[in-house]
SERO-4910 file (N, C-alpha, C, O; in steps of 0.05 Angstrom, whole numbers):
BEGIN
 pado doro    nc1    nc2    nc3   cac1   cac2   cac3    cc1    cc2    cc3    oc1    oc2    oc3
  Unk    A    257   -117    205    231   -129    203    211   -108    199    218    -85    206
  Unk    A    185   -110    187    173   -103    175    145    -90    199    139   -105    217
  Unk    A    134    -69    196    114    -72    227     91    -79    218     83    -81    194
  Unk    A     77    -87    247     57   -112    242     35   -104    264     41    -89    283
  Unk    A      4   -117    259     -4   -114    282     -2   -137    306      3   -161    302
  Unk    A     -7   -124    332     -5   -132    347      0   -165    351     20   -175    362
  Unk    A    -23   -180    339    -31   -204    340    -18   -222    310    -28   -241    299
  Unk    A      6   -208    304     14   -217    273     39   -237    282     58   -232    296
  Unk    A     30   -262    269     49   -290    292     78   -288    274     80   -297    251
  Unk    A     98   -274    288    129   -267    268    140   -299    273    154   -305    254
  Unk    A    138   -319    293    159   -336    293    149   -353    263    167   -364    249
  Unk    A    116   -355    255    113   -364    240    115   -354    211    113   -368    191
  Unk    A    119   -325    216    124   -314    192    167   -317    185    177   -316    162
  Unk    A    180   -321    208    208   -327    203    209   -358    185    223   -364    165
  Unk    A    191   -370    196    189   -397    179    191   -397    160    207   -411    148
  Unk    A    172   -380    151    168   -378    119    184   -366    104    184   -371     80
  Unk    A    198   -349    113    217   -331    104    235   -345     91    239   -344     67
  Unk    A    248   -360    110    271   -383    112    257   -407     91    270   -414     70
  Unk    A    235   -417     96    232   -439     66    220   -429     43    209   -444     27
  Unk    A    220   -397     40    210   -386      9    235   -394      1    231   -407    -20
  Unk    A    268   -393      8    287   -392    -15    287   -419    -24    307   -425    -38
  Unk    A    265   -444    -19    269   -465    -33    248   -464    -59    228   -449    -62
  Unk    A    259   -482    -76    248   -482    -99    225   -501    -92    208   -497   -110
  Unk    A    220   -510    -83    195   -529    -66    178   -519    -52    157   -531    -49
  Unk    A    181   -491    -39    166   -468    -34    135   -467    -43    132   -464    -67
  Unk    A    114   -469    -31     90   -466    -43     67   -456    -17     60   -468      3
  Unk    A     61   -429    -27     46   -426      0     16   -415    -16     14   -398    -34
  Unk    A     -3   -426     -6    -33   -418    -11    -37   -391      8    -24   -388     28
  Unk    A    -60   -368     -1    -60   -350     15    -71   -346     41    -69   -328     57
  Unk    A    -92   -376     40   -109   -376     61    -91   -400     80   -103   -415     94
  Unk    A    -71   -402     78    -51   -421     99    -31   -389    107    -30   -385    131
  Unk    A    -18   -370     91    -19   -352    101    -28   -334    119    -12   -322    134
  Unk    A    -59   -329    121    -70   -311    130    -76   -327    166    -72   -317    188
  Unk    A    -86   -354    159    -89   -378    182    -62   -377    207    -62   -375    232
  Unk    A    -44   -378    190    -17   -391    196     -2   -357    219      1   -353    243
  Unk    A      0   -345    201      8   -315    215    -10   -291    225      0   -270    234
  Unk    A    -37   -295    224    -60   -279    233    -56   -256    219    -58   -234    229
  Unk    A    -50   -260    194    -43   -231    172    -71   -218    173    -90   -232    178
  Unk    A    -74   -193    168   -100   -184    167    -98   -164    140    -74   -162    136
  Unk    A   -114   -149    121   -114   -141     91   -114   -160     74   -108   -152     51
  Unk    A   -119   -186     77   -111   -207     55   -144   -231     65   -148   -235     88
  Unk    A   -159   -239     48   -178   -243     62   -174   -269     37   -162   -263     16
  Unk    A   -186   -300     42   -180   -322     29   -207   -338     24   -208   -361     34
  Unk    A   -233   -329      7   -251   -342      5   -251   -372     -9   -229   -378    -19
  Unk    A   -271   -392    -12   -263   -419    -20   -291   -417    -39   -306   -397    -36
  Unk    A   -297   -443    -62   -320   -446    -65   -324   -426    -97   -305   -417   -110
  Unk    A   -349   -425   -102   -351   -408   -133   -352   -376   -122   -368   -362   -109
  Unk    A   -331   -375   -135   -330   -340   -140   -303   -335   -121   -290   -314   -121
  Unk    A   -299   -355   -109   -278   -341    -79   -250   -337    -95   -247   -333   -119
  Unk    A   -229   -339    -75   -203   -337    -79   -190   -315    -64   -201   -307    -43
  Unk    A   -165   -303    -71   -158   -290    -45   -163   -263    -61   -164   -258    -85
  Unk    A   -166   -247    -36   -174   -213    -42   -155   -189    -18   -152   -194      6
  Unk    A   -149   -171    -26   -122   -161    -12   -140   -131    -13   -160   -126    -26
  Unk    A   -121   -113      8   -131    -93      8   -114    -77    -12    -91    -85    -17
  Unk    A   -122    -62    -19   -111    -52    -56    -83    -34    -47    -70    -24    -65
  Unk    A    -77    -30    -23    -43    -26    -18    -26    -53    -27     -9    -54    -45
  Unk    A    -34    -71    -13    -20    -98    -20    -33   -107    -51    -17   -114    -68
  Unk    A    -50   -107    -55    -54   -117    -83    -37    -95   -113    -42    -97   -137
  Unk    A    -19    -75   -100    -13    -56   -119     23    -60   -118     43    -59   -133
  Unk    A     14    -66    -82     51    -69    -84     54    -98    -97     71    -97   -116
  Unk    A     45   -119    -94     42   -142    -99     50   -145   -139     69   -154   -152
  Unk    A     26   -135   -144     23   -128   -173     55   -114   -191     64   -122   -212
  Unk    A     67    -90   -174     92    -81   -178    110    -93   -179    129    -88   -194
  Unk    A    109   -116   -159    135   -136   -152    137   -150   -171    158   -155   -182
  Unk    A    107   -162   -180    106   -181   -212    104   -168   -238     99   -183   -256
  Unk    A    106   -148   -242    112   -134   -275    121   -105   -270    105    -88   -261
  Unk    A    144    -98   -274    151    -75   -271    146    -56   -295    160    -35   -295
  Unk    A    131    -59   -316    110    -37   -329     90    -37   -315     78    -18   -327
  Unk    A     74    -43   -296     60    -44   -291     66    -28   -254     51    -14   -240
  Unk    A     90    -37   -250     97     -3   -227    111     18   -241    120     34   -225
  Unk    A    118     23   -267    122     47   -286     98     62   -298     96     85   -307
  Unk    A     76     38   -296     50     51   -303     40     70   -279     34     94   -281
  Unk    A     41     53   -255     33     67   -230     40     96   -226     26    116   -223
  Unk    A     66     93   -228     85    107   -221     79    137   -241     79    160   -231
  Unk    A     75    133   -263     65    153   -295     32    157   -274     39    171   -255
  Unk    A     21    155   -273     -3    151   -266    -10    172   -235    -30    187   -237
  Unk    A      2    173   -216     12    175   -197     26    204   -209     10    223   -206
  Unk    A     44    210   -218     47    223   -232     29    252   -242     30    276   -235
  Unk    A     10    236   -263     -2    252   -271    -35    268   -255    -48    289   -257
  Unk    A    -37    249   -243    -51    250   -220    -44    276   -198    -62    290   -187
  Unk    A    -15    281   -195     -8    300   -181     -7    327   -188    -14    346   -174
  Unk    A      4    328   -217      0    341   -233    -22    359   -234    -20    383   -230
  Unk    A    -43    345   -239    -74    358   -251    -80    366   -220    -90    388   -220
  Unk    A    -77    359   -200    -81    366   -180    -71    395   -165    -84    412   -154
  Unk    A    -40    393   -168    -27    421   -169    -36    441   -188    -30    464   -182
  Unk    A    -51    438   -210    -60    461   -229    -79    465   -220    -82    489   -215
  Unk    A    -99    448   -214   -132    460   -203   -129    469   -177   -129    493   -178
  Unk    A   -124    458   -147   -113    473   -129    -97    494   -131   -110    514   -124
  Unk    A    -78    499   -137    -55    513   -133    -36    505   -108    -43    488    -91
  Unk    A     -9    519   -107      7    510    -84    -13    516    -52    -12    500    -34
  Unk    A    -29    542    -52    -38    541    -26    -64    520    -26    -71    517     -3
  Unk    A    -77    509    -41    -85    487    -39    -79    467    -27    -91    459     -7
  Unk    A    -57    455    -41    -39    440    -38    -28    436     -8    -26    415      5
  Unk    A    -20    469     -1     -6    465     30    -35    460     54    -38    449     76
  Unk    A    -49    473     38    -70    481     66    -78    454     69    -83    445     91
  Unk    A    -79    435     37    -98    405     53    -71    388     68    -76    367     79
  Unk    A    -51    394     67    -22    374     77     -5    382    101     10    366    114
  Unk    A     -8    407    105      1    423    124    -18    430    152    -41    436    150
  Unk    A     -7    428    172    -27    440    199    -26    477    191    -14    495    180
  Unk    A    -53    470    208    -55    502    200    -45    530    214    -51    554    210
  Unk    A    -28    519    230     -3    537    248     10    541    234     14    566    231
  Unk    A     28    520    213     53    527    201     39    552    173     49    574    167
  Unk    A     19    541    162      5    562    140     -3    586    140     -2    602    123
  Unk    A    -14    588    167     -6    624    182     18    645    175     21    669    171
  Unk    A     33    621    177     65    633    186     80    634    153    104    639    148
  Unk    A     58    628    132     75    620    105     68    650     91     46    657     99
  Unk    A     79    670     73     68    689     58     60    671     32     75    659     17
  Unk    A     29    674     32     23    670      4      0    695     -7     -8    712      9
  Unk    A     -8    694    -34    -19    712    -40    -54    706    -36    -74    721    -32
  Unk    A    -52    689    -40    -84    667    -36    -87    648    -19    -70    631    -24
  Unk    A    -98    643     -3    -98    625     23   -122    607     26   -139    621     35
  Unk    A   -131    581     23   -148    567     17   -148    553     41   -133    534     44
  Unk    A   -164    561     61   -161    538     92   -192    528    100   -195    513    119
***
């Protein structure tokens, strides 16, 4: 099982689990969010509304339904890291990811803390 907060209702989320494998399956997101006290997923009604996710879930979400579109990510993500390792450098790199005990203890020639 998946972790959750505190107040996230699992018996009602097993429910669902168990009648997604029907082809009769139909769940709205704001019976979701109601139903299991999901929180990142927010379900407006009315002109302009509809459901809105926090952009972790709206990315994994998006990946699950077009996989060019998590190969895009993924290239993207990618290159992103990339341009990042060339303008920082590796002690860049360690000093913003690393505590600064272990970076003491590292020989580098340039040290960015």
């Amino acid at each position: 099982m998946f972790c959750a907060h505190a107040d996230f209702n699992h018996v009602e989320f097993d429910a669902f689990r168990i009648q997604a494998s029907l082809n009769s399956f139909v769940m709205a997101p704001q019976k979701w969010v109601e139903t299991t006290n999901a929180i990142g997923i927010i379900s407006k009604a009315g002109r302009y509304g509809g459901p809105y996710a926090h952009k972790k879930f709206a990315f994994e979400f998006a990946s699950w339904i077009s996989v060019e579109f998590k190969l895009y990510l993924v290239k993207e993500l990618e290159c992103l890291k990339t341009e990042e390792t060339k303008q920082l450098g590796l002690a860049g790199i360690l000093s913003a990811t690393l505590p600064k005990s272990i970076i003491e203890f590292i020989p580098m020639q340039s040290k960015r803390i």
